[in-house]
Structures are given as structure tokens and as C-alpha cells.
C-alpha positions as CSV (number, residue, x, y, z in Angstrom):
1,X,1.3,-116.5,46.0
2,X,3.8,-117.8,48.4
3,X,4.2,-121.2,49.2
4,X,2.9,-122.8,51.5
5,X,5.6,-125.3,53.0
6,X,3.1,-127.3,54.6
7,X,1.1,-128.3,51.9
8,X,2.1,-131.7,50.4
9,X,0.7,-130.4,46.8
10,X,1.3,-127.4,44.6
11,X,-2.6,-125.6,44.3
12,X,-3.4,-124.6,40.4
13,X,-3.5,-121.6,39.4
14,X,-7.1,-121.2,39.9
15,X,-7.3,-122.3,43.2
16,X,-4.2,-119.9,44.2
17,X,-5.9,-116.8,42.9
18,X,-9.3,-117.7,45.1
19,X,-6.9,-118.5,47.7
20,X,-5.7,-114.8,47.3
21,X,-9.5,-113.1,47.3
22,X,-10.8,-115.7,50.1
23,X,-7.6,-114.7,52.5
24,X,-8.9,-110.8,52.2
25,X,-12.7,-111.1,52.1
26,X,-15.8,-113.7,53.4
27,X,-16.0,-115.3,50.3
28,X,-18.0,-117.6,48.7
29,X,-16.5,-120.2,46.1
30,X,-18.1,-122.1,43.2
31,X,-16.3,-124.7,41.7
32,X,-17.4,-128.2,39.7
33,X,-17.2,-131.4,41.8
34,X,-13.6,-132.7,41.4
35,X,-11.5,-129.2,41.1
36,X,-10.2,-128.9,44.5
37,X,-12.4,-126.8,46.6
38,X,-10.8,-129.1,49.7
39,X,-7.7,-128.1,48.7
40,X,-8.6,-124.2,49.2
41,X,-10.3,-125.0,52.5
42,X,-6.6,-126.7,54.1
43,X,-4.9,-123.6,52.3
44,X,-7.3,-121.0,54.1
45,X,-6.9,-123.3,57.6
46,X,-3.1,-123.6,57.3
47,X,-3.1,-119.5,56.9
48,X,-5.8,-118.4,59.5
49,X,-4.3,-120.6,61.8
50,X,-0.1,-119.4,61.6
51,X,-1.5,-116.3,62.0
52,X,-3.4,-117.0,64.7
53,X,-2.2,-119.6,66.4
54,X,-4.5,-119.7,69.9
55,X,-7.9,-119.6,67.7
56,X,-9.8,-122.6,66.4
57,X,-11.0,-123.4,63.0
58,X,-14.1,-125.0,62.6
59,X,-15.0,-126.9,59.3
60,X,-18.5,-127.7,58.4
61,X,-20.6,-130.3,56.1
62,X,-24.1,-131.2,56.1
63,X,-23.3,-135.4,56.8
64,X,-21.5,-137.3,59.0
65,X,-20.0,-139.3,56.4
66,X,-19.2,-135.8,54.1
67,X,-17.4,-134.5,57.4
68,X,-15.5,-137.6,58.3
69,X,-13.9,-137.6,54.7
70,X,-13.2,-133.9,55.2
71,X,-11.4,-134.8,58.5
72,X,-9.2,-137.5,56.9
73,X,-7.9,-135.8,53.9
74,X,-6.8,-132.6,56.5
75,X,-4.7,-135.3,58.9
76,X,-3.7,-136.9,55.3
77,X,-2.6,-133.7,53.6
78,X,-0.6,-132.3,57.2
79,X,2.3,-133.2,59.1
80,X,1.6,-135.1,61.8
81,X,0.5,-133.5,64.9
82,X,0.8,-130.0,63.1
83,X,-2.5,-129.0,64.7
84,X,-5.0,-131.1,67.2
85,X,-7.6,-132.0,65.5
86,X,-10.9,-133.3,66.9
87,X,-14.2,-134.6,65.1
88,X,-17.4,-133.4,66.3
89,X,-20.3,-136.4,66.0
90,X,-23.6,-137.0,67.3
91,X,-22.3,-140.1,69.5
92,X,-19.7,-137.6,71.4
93,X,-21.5,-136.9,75.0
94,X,-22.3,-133.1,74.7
95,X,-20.4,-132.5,78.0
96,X,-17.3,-134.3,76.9
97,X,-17.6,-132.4,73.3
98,X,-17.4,-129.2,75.5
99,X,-14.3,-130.8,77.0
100,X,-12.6,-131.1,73.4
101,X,-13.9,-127.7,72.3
102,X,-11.5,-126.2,75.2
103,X,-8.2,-127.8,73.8
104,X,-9.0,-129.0,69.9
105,X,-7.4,-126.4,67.1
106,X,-9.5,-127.6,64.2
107,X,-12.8,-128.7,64.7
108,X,-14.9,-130.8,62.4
109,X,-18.3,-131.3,63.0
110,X,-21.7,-131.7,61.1
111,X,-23.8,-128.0,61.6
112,X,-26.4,-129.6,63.6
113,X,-23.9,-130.5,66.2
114,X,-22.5,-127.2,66.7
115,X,-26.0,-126.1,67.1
116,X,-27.3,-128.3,69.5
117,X,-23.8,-127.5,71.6
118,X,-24.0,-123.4,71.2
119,X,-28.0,-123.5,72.4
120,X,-26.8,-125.5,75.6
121,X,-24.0,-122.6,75.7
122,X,-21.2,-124.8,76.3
123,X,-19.2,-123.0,74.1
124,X,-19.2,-120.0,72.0
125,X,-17.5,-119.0,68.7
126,X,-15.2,-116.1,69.7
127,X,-12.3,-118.2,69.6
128,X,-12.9,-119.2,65.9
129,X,-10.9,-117.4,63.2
130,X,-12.2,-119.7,60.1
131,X,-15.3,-121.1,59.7
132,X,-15.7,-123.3,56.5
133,X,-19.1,-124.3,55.0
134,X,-19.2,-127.2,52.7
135,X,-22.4,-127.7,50.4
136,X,-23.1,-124.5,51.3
137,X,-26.2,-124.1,49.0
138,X,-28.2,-125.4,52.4
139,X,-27.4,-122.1,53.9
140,X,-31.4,-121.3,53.7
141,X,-34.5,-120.7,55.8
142,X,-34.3,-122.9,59.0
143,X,-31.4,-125.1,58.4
144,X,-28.4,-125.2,61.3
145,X,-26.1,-123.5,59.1
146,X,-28.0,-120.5,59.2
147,X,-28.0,-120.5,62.8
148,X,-24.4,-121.4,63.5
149,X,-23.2,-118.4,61.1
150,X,-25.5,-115.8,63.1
151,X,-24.1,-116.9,65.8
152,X,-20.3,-116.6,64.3
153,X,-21.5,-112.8,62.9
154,X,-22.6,-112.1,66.9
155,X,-19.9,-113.8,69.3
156,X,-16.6,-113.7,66.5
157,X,-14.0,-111.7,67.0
158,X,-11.5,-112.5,64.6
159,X,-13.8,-113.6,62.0
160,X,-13.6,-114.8,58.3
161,X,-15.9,-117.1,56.5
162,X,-14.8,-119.6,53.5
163,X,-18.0,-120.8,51.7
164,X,-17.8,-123.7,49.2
165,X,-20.3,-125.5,46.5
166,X,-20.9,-126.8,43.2
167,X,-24.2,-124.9,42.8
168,X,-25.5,-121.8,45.1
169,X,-28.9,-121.8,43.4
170,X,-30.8,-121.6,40.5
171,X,-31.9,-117.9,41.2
172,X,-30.3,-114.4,42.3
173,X,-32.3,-114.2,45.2
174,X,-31.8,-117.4,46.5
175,X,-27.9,-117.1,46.1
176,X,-28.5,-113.6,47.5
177,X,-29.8,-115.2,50.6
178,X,-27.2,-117.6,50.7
179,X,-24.6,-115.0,50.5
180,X,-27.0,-112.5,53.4
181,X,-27.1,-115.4,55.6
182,X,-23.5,-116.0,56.1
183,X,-21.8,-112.7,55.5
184,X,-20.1,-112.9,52.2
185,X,-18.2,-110.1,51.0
186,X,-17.0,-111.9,47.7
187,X,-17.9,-114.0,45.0
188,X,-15.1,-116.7,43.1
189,X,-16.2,-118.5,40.4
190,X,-15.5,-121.5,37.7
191,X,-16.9,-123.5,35.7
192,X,-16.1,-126.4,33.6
193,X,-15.4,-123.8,30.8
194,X,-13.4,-121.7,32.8
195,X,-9.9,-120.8,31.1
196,X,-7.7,-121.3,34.3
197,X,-9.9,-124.6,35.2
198,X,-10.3,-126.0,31.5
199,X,-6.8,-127.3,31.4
200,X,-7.0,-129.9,34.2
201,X,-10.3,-131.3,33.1
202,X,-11.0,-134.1,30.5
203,X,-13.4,-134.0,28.2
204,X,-16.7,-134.3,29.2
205,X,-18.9,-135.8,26.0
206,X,-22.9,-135.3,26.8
207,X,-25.5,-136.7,24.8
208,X,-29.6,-136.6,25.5
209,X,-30.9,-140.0,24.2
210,X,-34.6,-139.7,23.5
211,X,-36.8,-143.2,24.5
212,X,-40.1,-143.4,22.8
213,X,-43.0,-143.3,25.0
214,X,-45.1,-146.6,24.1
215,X,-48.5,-145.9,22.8
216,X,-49.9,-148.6,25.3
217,X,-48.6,-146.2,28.0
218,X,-50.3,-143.7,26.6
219,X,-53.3,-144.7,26.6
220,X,-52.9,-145.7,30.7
221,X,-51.7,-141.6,30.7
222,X,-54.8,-140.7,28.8
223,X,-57.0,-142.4,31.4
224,X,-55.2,-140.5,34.9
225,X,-55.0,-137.5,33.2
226,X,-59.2,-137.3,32.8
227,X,-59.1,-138.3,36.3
228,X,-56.1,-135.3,37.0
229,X,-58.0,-132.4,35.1
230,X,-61.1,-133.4,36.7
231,X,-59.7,-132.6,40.1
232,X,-58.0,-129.5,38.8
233,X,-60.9,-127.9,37.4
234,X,-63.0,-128.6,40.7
235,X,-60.1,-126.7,42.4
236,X,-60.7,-124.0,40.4
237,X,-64.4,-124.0,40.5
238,X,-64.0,-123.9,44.2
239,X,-61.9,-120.7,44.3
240,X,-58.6,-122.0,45.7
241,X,-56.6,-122.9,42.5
242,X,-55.3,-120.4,39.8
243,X,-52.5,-120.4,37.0
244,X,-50.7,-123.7,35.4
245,X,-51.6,-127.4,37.0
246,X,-48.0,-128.2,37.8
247,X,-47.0,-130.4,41.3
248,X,-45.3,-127.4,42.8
249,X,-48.4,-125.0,42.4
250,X,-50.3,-128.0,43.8
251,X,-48.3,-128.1,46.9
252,X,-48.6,-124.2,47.4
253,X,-52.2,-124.3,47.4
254,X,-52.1,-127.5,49.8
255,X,-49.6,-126.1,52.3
256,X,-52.0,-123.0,52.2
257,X,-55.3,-124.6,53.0
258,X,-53.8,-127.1,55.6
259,X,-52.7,-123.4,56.8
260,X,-56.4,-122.3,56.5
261,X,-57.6,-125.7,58.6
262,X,-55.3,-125.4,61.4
263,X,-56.3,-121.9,61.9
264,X,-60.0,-122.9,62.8
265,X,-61.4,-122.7,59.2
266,X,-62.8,-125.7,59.0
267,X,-65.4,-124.6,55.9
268,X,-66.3,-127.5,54.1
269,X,-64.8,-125.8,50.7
270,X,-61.5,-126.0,52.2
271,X,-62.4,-129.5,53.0
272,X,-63.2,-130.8,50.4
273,X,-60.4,-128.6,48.4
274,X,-57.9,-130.5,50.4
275,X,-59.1,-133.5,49.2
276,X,-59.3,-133.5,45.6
277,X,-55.7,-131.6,45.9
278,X,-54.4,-134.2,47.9
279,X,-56.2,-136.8,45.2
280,X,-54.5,-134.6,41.8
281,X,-51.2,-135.1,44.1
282,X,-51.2,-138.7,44.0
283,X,-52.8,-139.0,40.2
284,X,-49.7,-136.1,39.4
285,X,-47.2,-139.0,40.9
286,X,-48.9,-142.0,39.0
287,X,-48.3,-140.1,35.7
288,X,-44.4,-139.3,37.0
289,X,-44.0,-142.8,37.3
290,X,-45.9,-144.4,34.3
291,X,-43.8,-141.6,32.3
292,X,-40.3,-141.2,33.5
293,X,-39.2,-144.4,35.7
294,X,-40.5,-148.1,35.5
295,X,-43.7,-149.8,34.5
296,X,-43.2,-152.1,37.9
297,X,-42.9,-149.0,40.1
298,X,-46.4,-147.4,38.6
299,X,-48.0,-150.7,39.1
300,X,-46.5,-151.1,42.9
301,X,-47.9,-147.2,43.3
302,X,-51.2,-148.1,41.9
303,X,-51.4,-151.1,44.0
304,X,-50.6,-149.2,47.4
305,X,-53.4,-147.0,46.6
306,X,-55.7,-150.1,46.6
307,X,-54.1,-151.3,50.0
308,X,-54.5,-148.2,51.3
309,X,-58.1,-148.1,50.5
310,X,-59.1,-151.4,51.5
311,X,-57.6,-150.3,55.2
312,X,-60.3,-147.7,55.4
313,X,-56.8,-144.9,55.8
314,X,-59.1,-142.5,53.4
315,X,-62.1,-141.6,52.1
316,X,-60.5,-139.9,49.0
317,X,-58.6,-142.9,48.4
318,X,-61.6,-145.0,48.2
319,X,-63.4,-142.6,46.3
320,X,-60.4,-142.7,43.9
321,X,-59.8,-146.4,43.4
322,X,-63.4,-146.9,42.3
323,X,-62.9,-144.2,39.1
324,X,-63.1,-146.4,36.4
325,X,-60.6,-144.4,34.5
326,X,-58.3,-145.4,37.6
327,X,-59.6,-149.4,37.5
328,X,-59.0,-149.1,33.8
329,X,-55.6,-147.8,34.1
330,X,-54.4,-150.9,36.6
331,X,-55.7,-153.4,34.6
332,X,-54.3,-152.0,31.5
333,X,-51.0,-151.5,33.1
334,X,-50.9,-155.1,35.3
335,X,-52.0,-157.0,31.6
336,X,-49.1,-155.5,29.2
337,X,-46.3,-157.5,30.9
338,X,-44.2,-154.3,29.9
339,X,-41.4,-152.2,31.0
340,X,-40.8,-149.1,30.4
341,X,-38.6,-148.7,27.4
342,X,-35.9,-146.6,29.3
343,X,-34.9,-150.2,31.2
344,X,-33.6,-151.7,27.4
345,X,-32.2,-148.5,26.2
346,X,-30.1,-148.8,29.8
347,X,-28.7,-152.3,29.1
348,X,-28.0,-151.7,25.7
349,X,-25.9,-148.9,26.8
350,X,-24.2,-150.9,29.9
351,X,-23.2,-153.6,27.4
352,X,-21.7,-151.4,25.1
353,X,-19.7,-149.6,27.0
354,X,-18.4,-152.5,28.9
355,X,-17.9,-154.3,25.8
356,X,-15.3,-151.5,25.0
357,X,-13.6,-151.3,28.2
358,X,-14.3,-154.3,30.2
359,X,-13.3,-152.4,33.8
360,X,-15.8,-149.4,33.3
361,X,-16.9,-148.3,36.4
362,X,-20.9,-146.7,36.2
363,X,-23.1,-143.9,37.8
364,X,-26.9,-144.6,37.3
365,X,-28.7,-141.6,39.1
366,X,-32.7,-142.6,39.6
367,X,-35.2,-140.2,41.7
368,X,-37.0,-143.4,43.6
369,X,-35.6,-146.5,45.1
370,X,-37.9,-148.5,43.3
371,X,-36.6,-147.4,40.1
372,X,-33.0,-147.9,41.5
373,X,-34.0,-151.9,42.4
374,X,-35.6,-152.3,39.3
375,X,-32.3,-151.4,36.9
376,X,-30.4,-152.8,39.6
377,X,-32.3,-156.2,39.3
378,X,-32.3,-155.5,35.4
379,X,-28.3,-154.9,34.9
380,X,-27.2,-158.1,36.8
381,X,-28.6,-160.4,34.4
382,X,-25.8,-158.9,32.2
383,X,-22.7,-161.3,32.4
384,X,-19.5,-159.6,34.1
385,X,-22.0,-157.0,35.4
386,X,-22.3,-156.6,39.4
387,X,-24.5,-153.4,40.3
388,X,-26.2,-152.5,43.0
389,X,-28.4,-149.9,45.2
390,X,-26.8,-146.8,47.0
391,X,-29.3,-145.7,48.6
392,X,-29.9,-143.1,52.0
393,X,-30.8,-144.4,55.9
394,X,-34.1,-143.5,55.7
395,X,-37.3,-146.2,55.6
396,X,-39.4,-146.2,53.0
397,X,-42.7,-147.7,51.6
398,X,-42.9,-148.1,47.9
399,X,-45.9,-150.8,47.9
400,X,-43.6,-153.9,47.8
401,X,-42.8,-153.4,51.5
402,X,-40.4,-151.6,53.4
403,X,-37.1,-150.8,52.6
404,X,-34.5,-149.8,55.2
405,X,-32.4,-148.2,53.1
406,X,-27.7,-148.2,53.7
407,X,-26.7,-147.1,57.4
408,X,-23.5,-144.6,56.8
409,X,-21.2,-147.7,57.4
410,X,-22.8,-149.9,54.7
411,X,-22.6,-147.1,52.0
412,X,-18.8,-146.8,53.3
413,X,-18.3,-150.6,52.4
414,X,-20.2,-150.0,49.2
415,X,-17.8,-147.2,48.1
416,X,-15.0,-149.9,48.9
417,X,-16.5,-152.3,46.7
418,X,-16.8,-149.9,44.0
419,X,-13.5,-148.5,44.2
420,X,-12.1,-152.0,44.1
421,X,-14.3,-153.3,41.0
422,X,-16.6,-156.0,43.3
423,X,-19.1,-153.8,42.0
424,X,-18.9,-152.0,38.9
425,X,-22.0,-150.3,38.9
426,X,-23.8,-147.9,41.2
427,X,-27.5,-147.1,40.9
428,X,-27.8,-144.6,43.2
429,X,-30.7,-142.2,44.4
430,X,-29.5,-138.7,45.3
431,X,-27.3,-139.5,48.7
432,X,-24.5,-140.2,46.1
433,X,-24.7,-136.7,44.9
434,X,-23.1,-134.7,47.2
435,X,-20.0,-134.7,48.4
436,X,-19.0,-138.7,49.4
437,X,-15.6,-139.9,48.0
438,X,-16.8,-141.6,45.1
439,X,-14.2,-142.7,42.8
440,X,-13.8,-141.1,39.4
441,X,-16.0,-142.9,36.7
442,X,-16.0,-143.7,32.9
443,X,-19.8,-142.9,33.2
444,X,-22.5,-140.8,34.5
445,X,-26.3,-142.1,33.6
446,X,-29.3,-140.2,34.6
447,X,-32.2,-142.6,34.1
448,X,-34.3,-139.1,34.1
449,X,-33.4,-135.6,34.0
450,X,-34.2,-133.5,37.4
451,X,-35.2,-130.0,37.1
452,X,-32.9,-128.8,39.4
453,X,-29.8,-126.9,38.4
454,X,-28.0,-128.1,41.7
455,X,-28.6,-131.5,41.7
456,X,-27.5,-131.8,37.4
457,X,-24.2,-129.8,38.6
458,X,-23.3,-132.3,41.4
459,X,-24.6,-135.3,39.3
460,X,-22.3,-134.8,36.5
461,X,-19.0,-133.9,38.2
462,X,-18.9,-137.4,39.2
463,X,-16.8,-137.9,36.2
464,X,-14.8,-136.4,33.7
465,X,-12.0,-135.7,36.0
466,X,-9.0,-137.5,35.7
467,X,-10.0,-139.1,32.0
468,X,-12.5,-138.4,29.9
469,X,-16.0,-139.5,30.9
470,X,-19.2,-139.7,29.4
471,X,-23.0,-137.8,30.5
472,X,-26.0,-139.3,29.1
473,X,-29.1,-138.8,29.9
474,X,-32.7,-140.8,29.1
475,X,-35.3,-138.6,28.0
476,X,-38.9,-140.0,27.6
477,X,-40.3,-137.9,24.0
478,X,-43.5,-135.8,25.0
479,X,-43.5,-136.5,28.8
480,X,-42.2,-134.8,31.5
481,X,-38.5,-136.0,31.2
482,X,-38.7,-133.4,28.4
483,X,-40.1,-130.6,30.4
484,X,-37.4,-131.1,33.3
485,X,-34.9,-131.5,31.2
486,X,-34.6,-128.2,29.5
487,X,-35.7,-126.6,33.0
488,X,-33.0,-127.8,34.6
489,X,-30.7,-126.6,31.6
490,X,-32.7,-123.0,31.6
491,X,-31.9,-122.9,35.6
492,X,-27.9,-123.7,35.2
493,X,-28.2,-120.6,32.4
494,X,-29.4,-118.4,35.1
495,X,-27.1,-119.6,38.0
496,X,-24.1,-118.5,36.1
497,X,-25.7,-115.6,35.2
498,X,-26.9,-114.0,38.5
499,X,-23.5,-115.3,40.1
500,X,-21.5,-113.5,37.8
501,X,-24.2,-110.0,38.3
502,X,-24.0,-111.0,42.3
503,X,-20.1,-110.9,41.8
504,X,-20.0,-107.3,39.7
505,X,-21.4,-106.1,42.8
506,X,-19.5,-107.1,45.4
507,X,-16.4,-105.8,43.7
508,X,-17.8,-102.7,42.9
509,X,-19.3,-102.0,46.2
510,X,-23.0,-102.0,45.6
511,X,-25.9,-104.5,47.0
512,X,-28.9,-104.6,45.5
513,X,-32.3,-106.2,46.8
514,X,-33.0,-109.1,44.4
515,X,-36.4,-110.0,43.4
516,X,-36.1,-112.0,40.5
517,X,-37.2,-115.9,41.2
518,X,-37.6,-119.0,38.9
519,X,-40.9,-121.1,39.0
């Protein structure tokens, strides 16, 4: 390719022959976490905008804080005032973003932002000759990318689309739909494996550590699940439930007959369907929590429950708490004095690693915030160990009280304390994820495995970048850890799979209508 003089880095070759296929076509690009898609976004900018120098280019992520990072390293990686660039947020007045719109050359903004602006019409997107979409797996259903990229495919005139992730989706048609939804022409892809990427990767060593499950938890399991197939087989009997007991065919059939109520049919089968669903839902979480994450979350669940029924906030709650299989369960759990076995297995690995190199820097990855306080709480009683909770904005209940959770500038100053080794470990839920400029670690950790093919791609590329980094992940024997695990392994399979089919046919010129899906 030829050089661009205004990039302060030579690409690799990898990124310069997507470079070549995203300058000709709409194109989406798949890459691991840590290989540079940035890089090929400033390299498509820098080109769309020398050759056409009066248009904008507008750069998308779904965060404020994903989007600010993205607007750094673009004034870090240019000359100085090479191009005005502006960043779109929330606390800009909409009438003084329209003034910016007028003069800025690159824009970065979150895509709700853009939204709001183009359904007030104070601008439109005729101007823009690059539009880039981070994290673009969101591109689905009713989310504001899908409705600034119609709008692109309506008012642009000049148009080309760059489209970047880790992970497009587990299945053909949902990557299909990502692809519909914002024009894509062509597919580039690479994985860790990849010949051209493999060279400037460290080794990545993985290993699945199996935790036995204790048999005093089983018996605790034993009692909700009598409770759990009781409910199911009343849904059955009533006509509304069919196939495999499993939390997503729960939620279906919920979603359905809440459907069915707000529609008028208010039939007392319905009724009473929604309630022993609703009652399976919260024994299905109970059983999550006793198996996979800590014995002190299941007992703060369990307790909420009895809170909840003592405040009158449900009849099926009441009804529930007085089961004896439930009682039994609660006092069981509240007598052992026990956690779950996962917590030792994580400190003995924490002091093993940091007893081999004392500046390790650590990724634990947990599903609930109560889990993340719990190993947080847990790992700081380790000398020369300072972790602590990364967690998202949002408020949440977990039966110990509220939690308010990081605003974006406290998980900015906990990065900084990370990257500076105040704190060495982060236990973090899923905000830490996707995208945010986490420094490269010795470890990644998932305390369980997600059955989700994204999320175990973004996870992982958290290290293994730079120098070799370790993967291990805690898997419960015979609960559902096991189960999620190989489903989220089965789902990667596929990804790759119906990427590379998706590919074949963009570069041979056919489309097909997909119909394949994953459960």
C-alpha cells in the first residue's frame, strides 16, 4: 500500500490488506481485542478525508467513555490541527452541537447522540464520507446505530461505511442482520490463529480448572429443583410451556403471556401461568447462584425473597417462601458457614501467580456485583494484594442494600490506579469488557464461564498482547458452569464459521437469506 505520511506508525501487514478491501467496499472487520482495529479506523479517516476534504467523518461507539478514548488516540496519533475535531456528548446543548456540526471535520459522538440530533433535523448526513461503527455487534433490532446507518444509506452522498468488532455474533443470521442493517459489501477477518495476525501476538496459555460442587450444596440444589420442576410441569399442564426447561425458554413464554394480558386476555390460566413462570424464574436464579457464584450471594437472594414477602410486593412470593423445600433450603444454606469452593480455588491461584511475579496485574470477570464484592472482599486479605470492584453506573439491589455502582469518572480513576499498580487486581462485571483502555495483563480469570461467544471473545483479549498472558476459567463439575461453558465454545465454532460462509458470498457476488439460529 502506499504510505501514509501522516500516520505516526507503520500498520501490519494485516491491517494494511483490510485497509486495501475497506477503502473499495462497506466493510465489516473482525479482529481480537488488542490487534489494531483503531489503527484501521485513523487509516480509513486520513484517506476519505484527503480525498474529500469539505466532508466530515463521523466515528461511532456505544459509551461515552469508549468514544472519548477513541477521540484521544485520533488527536494523539495526528499532527496537530491536521483536521478540527469535535466530540459529540450528552452535556453539549443540542443547538450548540448543531453549531459544531456546521464547522467540525471529524466528529465523535456516542450513536444515541447523533440520533437524538438527526430526529430534531438539525443536521443531516450528506456531508459525511466515513462513518465508523465501533462494537458494532449492537448494530440490531432497535438500537441507535440502526437508525443512524438508515439514515446515512438515505441522506449520504458520498458514502462508505467502516464496521469494527471482536465478535459479530454467534449465528449467520444474526451477523447477516448486522451486515443488512448497515450496508456491508465485505467481510475481513482474523483471528488469534490467523497467519498474518499470529506473529504479533503472545502466547495465550488457557486452562479450564474444574471446582468440585460440595455435596452439602447439593443437597440445598436438590431441594429448589423439586420446587423448579414442580412449577415447570404445572406450565405444561396448563398449555403454555413446551420443549427443554431452560431460563431463555422461560423468558419466551413470559414475554408471550404478559403479551397475552396486555391484550385484554385476562383468563385466569394466563394468570396464574404468569405466576408460577415468574416463581420457576426466581427458583432458576437461586440455583445459578448456589451453583456458579458465591454461597453469600445465594443466601442475600434467598433473603430478599423473604423481605419481599413480608412487604406484601407478591402473592407468589409469599406463596413461595412458605415451601418447605424453600425454608429447608435457607436454613441449610444460612447453617453451613460455607463458601462456595470457587472463592479458595481463586486465592490459591492469586497467590501463586503473584508469588512468581510479584507486579502481576489481574482480570477477574464475575456476572453479578455481589460476586464481584465477595472475591474482592476475599483477595484483600492476601498480603501485597489491593483489588477492587469495576463495576457499571447503574443501581442495583442485591439483598444487602443498594449499590450505586462507578460514575464514568470513577472507573477512569480506577483504570489509573490499575495502570499504575495502586491496584493490582480488577474484579470486574461486564462494563470492563468492551472496549475501555485497560492496560495489558498477566491474567485473565473468569470466575464462571458465559455462554456467550461475544462476551468470551472480548473477555479474553484483555491479555496476551504484548507478553504472554494466561486464561483460566473456574468451572463448577455437573452444574451449569459446565453447560455454558462448552456453549459458549460451540457458539465461537460457529461465528468463525458463518463469517467465513458470509464472506464467500460477498466476494463472489451472491446473498443468501439465512435462517440458521442457535438456542
Amino acid at each position: 500500500m502506499e504510505k501514509i505520511k501522516e500516520l505516526k506508525m507503520e500498520p501490519r501487514e494485516y491491517q494494511a490488506a483490510i485497509f486495501e478491501t475497506c477503502k473499495e467496499k462497506d466493510c465489516l472487520v473482525v479482529l481480537p481485542t488488542g490487534t489494531g482495529k483503531t489503527l484501521i479506523a485513523l487509516m480509513m479517516a486520513i484517506d476519505r478525508f484527503k480525498s474529500n476534504p469539505l466532508q466530515k467523518i463521523l466515528i461511532l461507539a456505544p459509551t461515552r467513555p469508549l468514544i472519548e478514548q477513541h477521540f484521544e488516540s485520533f488527536k494523539k496519533s495526528l499532527p496537530e490541527n491536521w483536521a478540527d475535531m469535535q466530540l459529540f456528548t450528552g452535556k453539549t446543548p443540542s443547538n450548540k452541537r448543531k453549531e459544531i456540526w456546521e464547522t467540525a471535520e471529524f466528529i465523535f459522538s456516542t450513536p444515541q447522540c447523533i440520533t437524538n440530533d438527526l430526529n430534531k433535523m438539525l443536521y443531516k448526513l450528506n456531508e459525511v464520507s466515513l462513518l465508523v461503527v465501533d462494537e458494532c455487534h449492537r448494530c440490531l433490532k432497535n438500537y441507535a446505530y440502526n437508525h443512524v446507518a438508515s439514515k446515512y444509506k438515505l441522506q449520504g452522498e458520498n458514502k462508505r461505511v467502516l464496521a469494527l468488532t471482536a465478535s459479530p455474533g454467534s449465528d449467520r443470521q444474526t451477523i447477516q442482520d448486522v451486515c443488512d442493517n448497515l450496508g456491508i459489501k465485505a467481510v475481513e477477518i482474523r483471528t488469534r490463529d490467523s497467519s498474518d495476525v499470529a506473529p504479533y501476538l503472545q502466547e495465550l496459555e488457557f486452562e479450564k480448572i474444574d471446582v468440585d460442587f460440595p455435596p452439602e450444596f447439593l443437597e440445598i440444589k436438590i431441594l429448589l429443583e423439586e420446587i423448579y420442576d414442580k412449577k415447570i410441569a404445572e406450565l405444561k399442564h396448563r398449555g403454555v410451556f413446551f420443549g427443554y426447561p431452560s431460563k431463555t425458554m422461560l423468558l419466551k413464554t413470559q414475554g408471550r403471556l404478559m403479551g397475552e394480558l396486555k391484550k385484554g386476555k385476562k383468563e385466569l390460566n394466563t394468570m396464574l401461568a404468569v405466576s408460577a413462570t415468574a416463581t420457576a424464574l426466581k427458583i432458576s436464579h437461586a440455583l445459578t447462584l448456589l451453583e456458579t457464584q458465591t454461597m453469600s450471594s445465594f443466601i442475600a437472594y434467598m433473603k430478599d425473597l423473604f423481605d419481599q414477602a413480608a412487604a406484601g410486593k407478591s402473592r407468589g412470593v409469599q406463596r413461595l417462601v412458605k415451601a418447605p423445600s424453600f425454608t429447608k433450603a435457607y436454613t441449610l444454606a444460612t447453617a453451613l458457614g460455607k463458601e462456595h469452593p470457587k472463592i479458595q480455588v481463586l486465592k490459591e491461584i492469586i497467590e501463586k501467580q503473584f508469588s512468581i511475579e510479584p507486579n502481576s496485574k489481574i482480570i477477574i470477570f464475575a456476572q453479578f456485583r455481589e460476586t464481584v464484592r465477595t472475591i474482592s472482599e476475599e483477595l484483600n486479605k492476601i498480603p501485597g494484594i489491593s483489588a477492587d470492584n469495576f463495576v457499571g453506573q447503574a443501581i442495583k439491589d442485591h439483598g444487602k442494600g443498594k449499590t450505586t455502582g462507578l460514575k464514568q469518572r470513577e472507573q477512569k480513576a480506577m483504570i489509573e490506579k490499575f495502570k499504575s499498580g495502586e491496584i493490582n487486581i480488577l474484579v470486574a462485571t461486564s462494563i470492563a469488557e468492551e472496549g475501555l483502555d485497560i492496560p495489558e495483563v498477566n491474567e485473565v480469570i473468569f470466575y464462571e464461564p458465559i455462554p456467550s461467544a461475544i462476551r468470551s471473545i472480548q473477555r479474553r483479549g484483555r491479555t496476551a498482547r504484548l507478553s504472554k498472558g494466561n486464561l483460566k476459567i473456574l468451572v463448577t463439575k455437573n452444574t451449569l458452569d459446565e453447560t455454558f461453558h462448552y456453549v459458549a465454545e460451540n457458539k465461537e465454532r460457529r461465528m468463525i464459521r458463518a463469517i467465513d460462509k458470509i464472506k464467500k458470498d460477498f466476494d463472489s457476488g451472491v446473498r443468501r437469506e439465512y435462517q440458521e439460529t442457535l438456542l
